[in-house]
ZASEDO-522559 format. One record per residue: x, y, z of N, C-alpha, C in turn. Coordinates in nm, 2 decimals, decimal comma, always signed. Example, Ala and Ser with C-alpha at 12.3 -4.5 7.8 and 13.67 -1.06 7.14 Angstrom:
2
      n_x      n_y      n_z     ca_x     ca_y     ca_z      c_x      c_y      c_z
    +1,32    -0,57    +0,78    +1,23    -0,45    +0,78    +1,32    -0,33    +0,78
    +1,28    -0,22    +0,71    +1,37    -0,11    +0,71    +1,29    +0,00    +0,79
//
This chain:
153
      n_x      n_y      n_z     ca_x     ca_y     ca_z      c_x      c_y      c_z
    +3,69    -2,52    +4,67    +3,67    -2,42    +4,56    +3,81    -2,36    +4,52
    +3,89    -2,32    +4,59    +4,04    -2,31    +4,60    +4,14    -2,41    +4,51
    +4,10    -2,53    +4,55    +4,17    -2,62    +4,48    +4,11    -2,64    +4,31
    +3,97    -2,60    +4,29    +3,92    -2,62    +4,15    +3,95    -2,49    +4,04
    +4,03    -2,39    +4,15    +4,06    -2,26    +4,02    +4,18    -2,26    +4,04
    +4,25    -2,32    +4,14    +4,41    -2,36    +4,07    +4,42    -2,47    +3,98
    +4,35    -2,58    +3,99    +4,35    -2,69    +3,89    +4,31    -2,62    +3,71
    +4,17    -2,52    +3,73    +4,14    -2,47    +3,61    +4,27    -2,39    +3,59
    +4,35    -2,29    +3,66    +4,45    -2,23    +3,57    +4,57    -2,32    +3,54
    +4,58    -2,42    +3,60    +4,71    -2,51    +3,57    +4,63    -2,64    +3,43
    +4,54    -2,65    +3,41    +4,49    -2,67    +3,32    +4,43    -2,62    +3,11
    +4,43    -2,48    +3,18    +4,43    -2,41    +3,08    +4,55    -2,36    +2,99
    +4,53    -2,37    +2,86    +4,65    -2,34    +2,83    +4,71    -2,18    +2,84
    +4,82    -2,16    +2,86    +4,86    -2,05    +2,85    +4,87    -1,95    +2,69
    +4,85    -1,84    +2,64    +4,85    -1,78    +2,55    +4,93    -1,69    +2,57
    +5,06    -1,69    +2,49    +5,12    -1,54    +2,49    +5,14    -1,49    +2,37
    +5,12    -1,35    +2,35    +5,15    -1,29    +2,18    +5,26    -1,21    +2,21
    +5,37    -1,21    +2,10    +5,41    -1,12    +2,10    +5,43    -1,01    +2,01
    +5,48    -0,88    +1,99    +5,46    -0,82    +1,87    +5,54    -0,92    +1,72
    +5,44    -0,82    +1,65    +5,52    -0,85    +1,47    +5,48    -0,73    +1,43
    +5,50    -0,75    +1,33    +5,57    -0,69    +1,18    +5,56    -0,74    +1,07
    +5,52    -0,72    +0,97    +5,51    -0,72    +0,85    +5,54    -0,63    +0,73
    +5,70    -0,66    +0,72    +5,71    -0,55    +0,64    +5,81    -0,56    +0,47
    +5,81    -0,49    +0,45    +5,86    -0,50    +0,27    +6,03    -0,50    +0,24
    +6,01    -0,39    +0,35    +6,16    -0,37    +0,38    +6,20    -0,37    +0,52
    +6,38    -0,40    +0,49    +6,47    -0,41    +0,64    +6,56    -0,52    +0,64
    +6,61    -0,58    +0,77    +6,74    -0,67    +0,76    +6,77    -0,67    +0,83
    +6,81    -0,80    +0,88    +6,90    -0,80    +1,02    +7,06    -0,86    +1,00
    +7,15    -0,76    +1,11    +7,26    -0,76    +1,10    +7,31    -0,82    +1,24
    +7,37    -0,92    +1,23    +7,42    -0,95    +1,39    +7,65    -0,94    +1,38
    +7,69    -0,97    +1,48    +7,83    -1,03    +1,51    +7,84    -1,12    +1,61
    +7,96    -1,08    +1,67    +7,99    -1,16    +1,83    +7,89    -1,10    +1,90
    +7,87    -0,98    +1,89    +7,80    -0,89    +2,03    +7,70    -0,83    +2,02
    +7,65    -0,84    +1,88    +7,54    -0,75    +1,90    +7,42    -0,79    +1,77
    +7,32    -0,81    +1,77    +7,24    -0,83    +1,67    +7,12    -0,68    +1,67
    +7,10    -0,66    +1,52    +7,00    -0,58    +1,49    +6,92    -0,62    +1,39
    +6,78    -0,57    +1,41    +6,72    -0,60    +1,29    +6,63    -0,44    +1,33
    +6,60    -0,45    +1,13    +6,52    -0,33    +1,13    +6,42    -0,33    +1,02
    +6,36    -0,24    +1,01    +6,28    -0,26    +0,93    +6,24    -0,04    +0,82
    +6,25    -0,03    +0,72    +6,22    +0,08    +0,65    +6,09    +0,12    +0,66
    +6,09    +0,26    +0,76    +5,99    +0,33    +0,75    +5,93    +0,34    +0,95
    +5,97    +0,37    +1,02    +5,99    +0,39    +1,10    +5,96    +0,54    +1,18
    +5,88    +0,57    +1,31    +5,88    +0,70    +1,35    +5,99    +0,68    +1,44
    +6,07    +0,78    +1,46    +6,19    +0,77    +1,58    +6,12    +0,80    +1,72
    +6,15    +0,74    +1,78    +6,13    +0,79    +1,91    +6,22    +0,81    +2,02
    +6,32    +0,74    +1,99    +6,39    +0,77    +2,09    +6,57    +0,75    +2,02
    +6,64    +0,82    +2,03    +6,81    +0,81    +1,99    +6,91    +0,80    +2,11
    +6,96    +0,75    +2,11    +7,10    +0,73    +2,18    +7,21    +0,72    +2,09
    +7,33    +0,79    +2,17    +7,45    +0,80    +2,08    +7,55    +0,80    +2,20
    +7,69    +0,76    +2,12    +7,80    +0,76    +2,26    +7,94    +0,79    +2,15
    +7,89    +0,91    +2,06    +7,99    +0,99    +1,98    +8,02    +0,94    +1,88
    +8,04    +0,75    +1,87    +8,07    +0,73    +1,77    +7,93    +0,62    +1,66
    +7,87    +0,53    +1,77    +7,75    +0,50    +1,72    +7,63    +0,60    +1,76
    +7,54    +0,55    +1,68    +7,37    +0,59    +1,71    +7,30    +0,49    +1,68
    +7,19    +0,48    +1,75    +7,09    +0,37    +1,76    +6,98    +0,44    +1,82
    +6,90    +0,45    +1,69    +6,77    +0,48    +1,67    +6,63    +0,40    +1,68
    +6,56    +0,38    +1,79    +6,44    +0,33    +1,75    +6,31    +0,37    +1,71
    +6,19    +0,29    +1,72    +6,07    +0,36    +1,68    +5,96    +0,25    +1,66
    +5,86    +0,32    +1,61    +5,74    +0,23    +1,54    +5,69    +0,26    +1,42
    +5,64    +0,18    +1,38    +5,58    +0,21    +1,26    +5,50    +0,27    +1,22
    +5,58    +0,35    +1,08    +5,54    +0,51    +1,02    +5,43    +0,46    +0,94
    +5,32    +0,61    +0,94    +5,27    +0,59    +0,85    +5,17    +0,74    +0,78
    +5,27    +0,82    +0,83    +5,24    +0,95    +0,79    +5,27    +1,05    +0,67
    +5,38    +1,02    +0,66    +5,50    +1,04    +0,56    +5,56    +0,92    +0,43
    +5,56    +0,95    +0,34    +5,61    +0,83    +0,26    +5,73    +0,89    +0,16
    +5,85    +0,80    +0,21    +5,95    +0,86    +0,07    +5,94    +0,84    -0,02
    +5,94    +0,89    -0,15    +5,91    +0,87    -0,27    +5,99    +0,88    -0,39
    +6,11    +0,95    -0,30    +6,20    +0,98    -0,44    +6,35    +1,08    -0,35
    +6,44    +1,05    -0,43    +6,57    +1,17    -0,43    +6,61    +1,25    -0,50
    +6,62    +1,31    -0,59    +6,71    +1,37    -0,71    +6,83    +1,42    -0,60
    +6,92    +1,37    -0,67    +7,07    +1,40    -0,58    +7,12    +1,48    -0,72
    +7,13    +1,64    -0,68    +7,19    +1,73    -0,76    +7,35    +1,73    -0,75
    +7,38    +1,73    -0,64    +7,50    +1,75    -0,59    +7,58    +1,59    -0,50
    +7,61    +1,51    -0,60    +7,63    +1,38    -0,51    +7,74    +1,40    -0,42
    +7,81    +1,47    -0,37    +7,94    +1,51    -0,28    +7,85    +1,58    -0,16
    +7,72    +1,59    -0,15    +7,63    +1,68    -0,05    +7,58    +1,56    +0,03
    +7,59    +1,57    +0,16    +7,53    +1,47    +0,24    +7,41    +1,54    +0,30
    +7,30    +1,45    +0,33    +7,18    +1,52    +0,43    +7,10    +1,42    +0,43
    +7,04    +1,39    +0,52    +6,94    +1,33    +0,51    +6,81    +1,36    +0,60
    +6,71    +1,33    +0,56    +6,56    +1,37    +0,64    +6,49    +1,26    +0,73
    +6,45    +1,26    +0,84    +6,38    +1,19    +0,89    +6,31    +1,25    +1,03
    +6,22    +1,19    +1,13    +6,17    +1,07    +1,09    +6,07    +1,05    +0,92
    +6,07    +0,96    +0,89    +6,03    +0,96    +0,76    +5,92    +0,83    +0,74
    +5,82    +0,82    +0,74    +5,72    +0,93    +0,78    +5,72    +1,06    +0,93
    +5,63    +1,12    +0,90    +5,63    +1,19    +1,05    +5,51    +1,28    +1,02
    +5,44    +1,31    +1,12    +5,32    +1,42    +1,18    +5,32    +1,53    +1,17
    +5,46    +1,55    +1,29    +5,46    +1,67    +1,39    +5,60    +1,79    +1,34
    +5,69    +1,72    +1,34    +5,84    +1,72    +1,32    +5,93    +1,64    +1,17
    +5,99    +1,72    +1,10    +6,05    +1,66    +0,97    +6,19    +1,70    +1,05
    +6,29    +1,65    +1,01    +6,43    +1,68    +1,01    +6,54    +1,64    +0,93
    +6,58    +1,77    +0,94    +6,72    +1,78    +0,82    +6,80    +1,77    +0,90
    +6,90    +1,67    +0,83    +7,03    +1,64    +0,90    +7,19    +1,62    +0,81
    +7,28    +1,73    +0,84    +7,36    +1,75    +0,74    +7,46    +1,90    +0,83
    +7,59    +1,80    +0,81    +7,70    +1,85    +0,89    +7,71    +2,01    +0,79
    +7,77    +2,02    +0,68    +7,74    +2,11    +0,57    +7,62    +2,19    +0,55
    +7,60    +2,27    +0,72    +7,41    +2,34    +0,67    +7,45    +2,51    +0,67
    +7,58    +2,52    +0,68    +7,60    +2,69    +0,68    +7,57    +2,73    +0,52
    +7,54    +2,87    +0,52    +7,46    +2,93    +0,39    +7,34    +2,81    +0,30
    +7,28    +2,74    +0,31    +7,20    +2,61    +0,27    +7,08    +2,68    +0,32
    +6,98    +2,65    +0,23    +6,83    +2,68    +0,26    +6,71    +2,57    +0,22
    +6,64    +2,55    +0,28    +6,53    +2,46    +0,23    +6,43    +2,48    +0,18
    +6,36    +2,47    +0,10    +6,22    +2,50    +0,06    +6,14    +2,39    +0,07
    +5,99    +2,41    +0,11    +5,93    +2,30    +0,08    +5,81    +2,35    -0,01
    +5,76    +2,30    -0,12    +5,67    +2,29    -0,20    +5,55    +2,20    -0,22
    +5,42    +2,23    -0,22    +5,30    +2,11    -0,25    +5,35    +2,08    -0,39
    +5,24    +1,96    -0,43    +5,23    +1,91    -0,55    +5,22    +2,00    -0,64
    +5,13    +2,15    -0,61    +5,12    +2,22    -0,71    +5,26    +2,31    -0,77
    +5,33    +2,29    -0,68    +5,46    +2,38    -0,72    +5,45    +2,52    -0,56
    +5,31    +2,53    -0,50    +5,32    +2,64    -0,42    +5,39    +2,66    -0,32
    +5,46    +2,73    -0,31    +5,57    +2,75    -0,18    +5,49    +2,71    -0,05
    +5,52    +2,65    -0,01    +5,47    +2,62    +0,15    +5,59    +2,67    +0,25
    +5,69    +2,64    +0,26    +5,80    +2,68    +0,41    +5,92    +2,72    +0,34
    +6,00    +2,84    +0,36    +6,08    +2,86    +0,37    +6,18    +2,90    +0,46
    +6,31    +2,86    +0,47    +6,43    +2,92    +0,58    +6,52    +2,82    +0,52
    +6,67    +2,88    +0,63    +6,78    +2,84    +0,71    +6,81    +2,73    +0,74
    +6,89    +2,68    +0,70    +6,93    +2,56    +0,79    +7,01    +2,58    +0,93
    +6,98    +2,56    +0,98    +7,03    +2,66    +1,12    +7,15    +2,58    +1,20
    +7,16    +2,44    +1,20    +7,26    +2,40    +1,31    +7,28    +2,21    +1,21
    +7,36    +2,18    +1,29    +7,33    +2,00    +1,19    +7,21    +1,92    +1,20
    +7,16    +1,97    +1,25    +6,99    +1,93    +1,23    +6,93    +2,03    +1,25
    +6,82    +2,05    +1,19    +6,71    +2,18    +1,17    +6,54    +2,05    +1,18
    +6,47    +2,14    +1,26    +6,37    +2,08    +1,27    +6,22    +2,15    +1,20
    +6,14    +2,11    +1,18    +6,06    +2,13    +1,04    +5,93    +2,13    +1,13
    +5,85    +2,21    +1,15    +5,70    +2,16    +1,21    +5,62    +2,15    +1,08
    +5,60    +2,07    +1,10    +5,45    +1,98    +0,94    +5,30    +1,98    +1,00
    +5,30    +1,96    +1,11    +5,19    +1,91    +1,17    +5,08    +1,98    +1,09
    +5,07    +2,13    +1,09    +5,00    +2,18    +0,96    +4,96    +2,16    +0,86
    +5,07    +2,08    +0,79    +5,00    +2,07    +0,68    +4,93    +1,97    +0,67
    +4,81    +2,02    +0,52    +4,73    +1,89    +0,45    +4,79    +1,77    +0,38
    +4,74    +1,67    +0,39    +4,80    +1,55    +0,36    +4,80    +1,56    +0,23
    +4,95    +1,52    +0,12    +4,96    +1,56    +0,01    +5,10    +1,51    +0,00
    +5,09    +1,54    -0,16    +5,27    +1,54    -0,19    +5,31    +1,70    -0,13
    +5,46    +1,71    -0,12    +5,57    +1,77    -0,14    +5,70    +1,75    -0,17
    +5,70    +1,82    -0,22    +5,88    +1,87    -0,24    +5,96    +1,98    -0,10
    +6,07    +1,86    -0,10    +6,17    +1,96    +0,00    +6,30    +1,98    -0,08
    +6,36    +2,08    -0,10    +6,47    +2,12    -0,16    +6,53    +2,19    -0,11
    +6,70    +2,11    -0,09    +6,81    +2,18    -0,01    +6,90    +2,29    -0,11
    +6,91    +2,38    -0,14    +7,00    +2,46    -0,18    +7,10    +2,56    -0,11
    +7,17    +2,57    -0,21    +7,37    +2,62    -0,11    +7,38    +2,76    -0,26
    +7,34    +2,87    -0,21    +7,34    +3,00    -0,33    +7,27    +2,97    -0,45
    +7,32    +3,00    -0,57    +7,24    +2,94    -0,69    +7,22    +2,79    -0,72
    +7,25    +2,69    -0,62    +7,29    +2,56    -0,65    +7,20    +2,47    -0,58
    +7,15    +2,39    -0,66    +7,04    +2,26    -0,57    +7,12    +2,18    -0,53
    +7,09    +2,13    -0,39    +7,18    +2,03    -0,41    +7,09    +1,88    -0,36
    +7,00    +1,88    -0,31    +6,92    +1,73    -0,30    +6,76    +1,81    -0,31
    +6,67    +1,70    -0,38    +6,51    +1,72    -0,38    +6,48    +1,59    -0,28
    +6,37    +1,59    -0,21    +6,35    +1,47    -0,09    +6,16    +1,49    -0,11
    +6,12    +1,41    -0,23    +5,99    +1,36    -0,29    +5,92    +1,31    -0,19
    +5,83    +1,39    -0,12    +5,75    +1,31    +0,02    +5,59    +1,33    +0,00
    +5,55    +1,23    +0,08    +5,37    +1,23    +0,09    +5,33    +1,25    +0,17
    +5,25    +1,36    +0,27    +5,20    +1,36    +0,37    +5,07    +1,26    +0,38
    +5,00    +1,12    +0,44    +4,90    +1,08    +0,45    +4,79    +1,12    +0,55
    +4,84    +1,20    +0,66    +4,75    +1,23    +0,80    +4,79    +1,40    +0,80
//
């Protein structure tokens, strides 16, 4: 009996899957030492940095959708992510002293206001209804980026 269910497993063929992906966007970059590939639209889950790089991974977003930038101020750096996201939005921008964010639904209604508080400011969303919004960074009377987003979940 022994010998007929090692013959059926050395018989049978093996199946292995591995993940994929199908996606619209992304690219892979390799050198001597190191290859990456990525793909646009991504939940972060985990960062590592060692001061001068960062390497970000994740899985596939599907909460959040970018839709747009108006860059008021093109000398203003920031950027938002994870992008999509649930729980957690984040602004990220060395230049966040005196800067405030607003976020707005589709209808124009104020939904969150504050501070940008340190080089990243973290955002709780999980609240809200799935929808458009607007996030808008301003520095005193001056806009300086809009970040066109879709909540789906």
């Amino acid at each position: 009996m022994k010998k007929r269910i090692i013959l059926l497993l050395f018989l049978n063929p093996i199946i292995t899957s591995a993940q994929e992906i199908v996606s619209t966007q992304g690219d892979s970059y390799s050198n001597t030492s190191t290859q990456i590939d990525f793909t646009i639209g991504e939940i972060i889950i985990n960062t590592e940095s060692d001061g001068i790089n960062t390497l970000t991974q994740g899985f596939h977003q599907t909460n959040w959708n970018f839709v747009g930038l108006e860059n008021h101020a093109p000398g203003y750096e920031a950027t938002i992510f994870p992008n999509p996201t649930s729980k957690i939005l984040n602004i990220s921008t060395s230049a966040f002293e005196n800067v405030t964010y607003t976020l707005y639904d589709a209808k124009g209604k104020l939904i969150l206001q504050d501070k940008l508080t340190a080089d990243e400011t973290h955002i709780r969303v999980g609240q809200l209804a799935a929808g458009k919004y607007s996030l808008i960074l301003n520095s005193k009377n001056q806009k300086l980026k809009t970040f066109k987003l879709v909540k789906t979940h």
